[in-house]
Backbone bond lengths (Angstrom), bond angles and torsions (degrees), N, CA, C in turn:
res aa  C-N    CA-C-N  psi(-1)  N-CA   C-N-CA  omega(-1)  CA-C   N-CA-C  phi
1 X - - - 1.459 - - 1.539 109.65 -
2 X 1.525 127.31 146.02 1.356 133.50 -165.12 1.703 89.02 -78.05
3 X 1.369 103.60 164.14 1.448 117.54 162.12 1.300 126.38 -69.67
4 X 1.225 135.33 129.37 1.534 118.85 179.91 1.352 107.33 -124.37
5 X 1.302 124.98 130.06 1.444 139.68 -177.71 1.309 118.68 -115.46
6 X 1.260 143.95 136.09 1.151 130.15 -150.39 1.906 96.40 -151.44
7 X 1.033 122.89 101.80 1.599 129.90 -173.46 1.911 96.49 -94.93
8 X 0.838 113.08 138.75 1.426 131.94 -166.03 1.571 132.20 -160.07
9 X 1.378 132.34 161.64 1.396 130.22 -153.78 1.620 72.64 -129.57
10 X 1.575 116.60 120.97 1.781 117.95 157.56 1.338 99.39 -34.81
11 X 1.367 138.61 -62.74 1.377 137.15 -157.77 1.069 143.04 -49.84
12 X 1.497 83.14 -52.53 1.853 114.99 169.11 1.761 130.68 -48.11
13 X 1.271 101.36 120.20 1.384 99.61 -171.29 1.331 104.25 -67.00
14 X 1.372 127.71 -57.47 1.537 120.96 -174.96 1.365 122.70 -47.35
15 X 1.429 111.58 -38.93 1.650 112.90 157.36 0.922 133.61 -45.25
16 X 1.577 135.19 -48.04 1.487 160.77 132.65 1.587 98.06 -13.04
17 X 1.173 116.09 -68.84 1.412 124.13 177.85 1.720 113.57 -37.53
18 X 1.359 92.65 -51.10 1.769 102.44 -158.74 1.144 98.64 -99.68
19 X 1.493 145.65 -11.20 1.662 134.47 126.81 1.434 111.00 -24.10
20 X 1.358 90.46 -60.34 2.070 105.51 -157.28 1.577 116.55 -38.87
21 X 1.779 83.74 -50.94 1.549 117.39 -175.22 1.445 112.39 -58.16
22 X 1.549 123.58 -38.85 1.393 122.44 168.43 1.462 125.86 -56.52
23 X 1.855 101.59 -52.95 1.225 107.17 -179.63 1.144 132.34 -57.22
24 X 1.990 99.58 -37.97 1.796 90.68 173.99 1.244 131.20 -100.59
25 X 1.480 112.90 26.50 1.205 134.42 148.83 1.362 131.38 -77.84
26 X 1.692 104.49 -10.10 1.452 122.77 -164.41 1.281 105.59 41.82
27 X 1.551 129.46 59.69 1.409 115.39 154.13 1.302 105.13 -112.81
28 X 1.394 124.01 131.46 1.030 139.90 176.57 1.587 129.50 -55.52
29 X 1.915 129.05 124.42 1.626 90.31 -154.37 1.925 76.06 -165.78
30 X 0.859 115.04 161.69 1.976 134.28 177.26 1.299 90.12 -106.31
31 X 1.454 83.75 126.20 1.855 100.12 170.10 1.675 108.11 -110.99
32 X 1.105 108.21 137.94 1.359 96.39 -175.22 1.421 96.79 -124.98
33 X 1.705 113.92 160.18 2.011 108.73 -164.04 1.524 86.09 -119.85
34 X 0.726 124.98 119.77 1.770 125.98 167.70 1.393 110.63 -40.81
35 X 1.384 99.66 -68.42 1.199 118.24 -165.15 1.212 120.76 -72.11
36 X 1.485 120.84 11.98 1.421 119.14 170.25 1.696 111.03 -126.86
37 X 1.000 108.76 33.41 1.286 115.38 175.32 1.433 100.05 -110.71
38 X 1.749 100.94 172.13 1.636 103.64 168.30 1.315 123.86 -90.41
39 X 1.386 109.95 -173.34 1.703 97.64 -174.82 1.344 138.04 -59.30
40 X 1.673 98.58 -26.15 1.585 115.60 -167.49 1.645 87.85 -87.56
41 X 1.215 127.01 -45.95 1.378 117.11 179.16 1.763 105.27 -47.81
42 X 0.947 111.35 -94.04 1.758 127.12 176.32 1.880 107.56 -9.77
43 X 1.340 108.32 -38.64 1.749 112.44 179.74 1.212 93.81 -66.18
44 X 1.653 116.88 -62.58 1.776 109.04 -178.39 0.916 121.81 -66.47
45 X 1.352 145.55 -20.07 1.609 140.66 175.61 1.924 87.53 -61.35
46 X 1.523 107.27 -69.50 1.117 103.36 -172.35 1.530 141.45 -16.31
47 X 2.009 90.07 -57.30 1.465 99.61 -176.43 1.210 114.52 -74.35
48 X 1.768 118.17 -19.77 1.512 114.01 -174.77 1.790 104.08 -77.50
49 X 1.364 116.78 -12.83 0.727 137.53 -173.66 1.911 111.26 -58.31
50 X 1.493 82.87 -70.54 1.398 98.53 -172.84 2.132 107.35 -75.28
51 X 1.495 96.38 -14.42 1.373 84.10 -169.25 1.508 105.65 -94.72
52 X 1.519 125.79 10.69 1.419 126.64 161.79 1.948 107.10 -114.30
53 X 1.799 109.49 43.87 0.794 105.07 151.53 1.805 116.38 80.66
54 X 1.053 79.28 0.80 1.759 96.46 165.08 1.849 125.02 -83.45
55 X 1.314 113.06 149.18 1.309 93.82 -170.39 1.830 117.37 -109.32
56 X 1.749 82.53 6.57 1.391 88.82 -175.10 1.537 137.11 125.76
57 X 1.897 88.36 -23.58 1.277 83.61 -172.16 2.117 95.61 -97.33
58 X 1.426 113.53 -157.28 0.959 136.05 159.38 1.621 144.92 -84.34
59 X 1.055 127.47 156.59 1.536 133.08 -51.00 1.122 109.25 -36.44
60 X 1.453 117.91 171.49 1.322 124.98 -159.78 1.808 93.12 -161.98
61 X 1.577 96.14 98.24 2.337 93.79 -175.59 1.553 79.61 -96.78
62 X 1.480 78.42 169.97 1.461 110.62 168.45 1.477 99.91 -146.91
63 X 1.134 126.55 99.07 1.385 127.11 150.92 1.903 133.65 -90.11
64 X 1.260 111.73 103.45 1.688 113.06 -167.39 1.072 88.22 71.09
65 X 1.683 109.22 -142.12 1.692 117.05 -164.19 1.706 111.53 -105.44
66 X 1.360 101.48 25.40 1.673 120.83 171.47 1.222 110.98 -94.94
67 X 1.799 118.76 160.71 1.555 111.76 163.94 1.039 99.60 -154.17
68 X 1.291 127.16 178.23 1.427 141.26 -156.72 1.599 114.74 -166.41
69 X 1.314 125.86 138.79 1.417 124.80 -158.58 1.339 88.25 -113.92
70 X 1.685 134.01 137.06 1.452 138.34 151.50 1.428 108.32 78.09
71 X 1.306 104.19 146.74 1.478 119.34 178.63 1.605 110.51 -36.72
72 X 1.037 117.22 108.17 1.683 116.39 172.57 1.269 100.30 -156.12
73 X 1.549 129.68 108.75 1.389 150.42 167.62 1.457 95.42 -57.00
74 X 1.100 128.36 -82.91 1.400 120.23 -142.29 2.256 94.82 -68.04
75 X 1.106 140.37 -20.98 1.144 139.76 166.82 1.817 94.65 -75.17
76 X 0.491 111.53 -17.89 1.706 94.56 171.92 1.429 109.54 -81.63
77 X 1.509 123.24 -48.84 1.467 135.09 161.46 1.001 109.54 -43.52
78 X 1.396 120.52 -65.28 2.100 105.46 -174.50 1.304 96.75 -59.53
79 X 1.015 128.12 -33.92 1.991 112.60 -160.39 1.265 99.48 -80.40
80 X 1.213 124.25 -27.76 2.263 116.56 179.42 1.343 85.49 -76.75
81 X 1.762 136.90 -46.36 1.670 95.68 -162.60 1.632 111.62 -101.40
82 X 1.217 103.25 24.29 1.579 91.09 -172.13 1.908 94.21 -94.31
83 X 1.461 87.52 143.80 1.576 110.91 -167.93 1.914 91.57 -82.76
């Protein structure tokens, strides 16, 4: 199974969402909270952020060596089965 990483704001409802969406799918995945990290952390989430094409905002997946910006189920599906 691909890796799934999941960068997120505690706050954020759509994040909440795209947790939700993992768990009751039982796919297994690292959630990471932006906003509870420190500063030097938060610059690097950022840049890995922006350097797989992200623009910054939230949620932010990473599935395998794919990613995807904001709650979107069916982009979470192509990215677990695409070979």
């Amino acid at each position: 199974m691909k890796k799934v990483k999941v960068y997120a704001l505690s706050t954020c409802l759509w994040c909440k969402k795209t947790k939700r969406y993992f768990e009751e799918k039982k796919i297994p995945f690292e959630a990471v909270d932006y906003d509870k990290q420190d500063d030097d952390c938060q610059q690097k989430i950022m840049e890995e952020i922006k350097a797989n094409g992200g623009t910054g905002s939230f949620p932010f997946v990473k599935i395998g060596n794919s990613c995807t910006q904001g709650y979107n189920p069916g982009e979470f599906e192509k990215l677990l089965e695409k070979k």
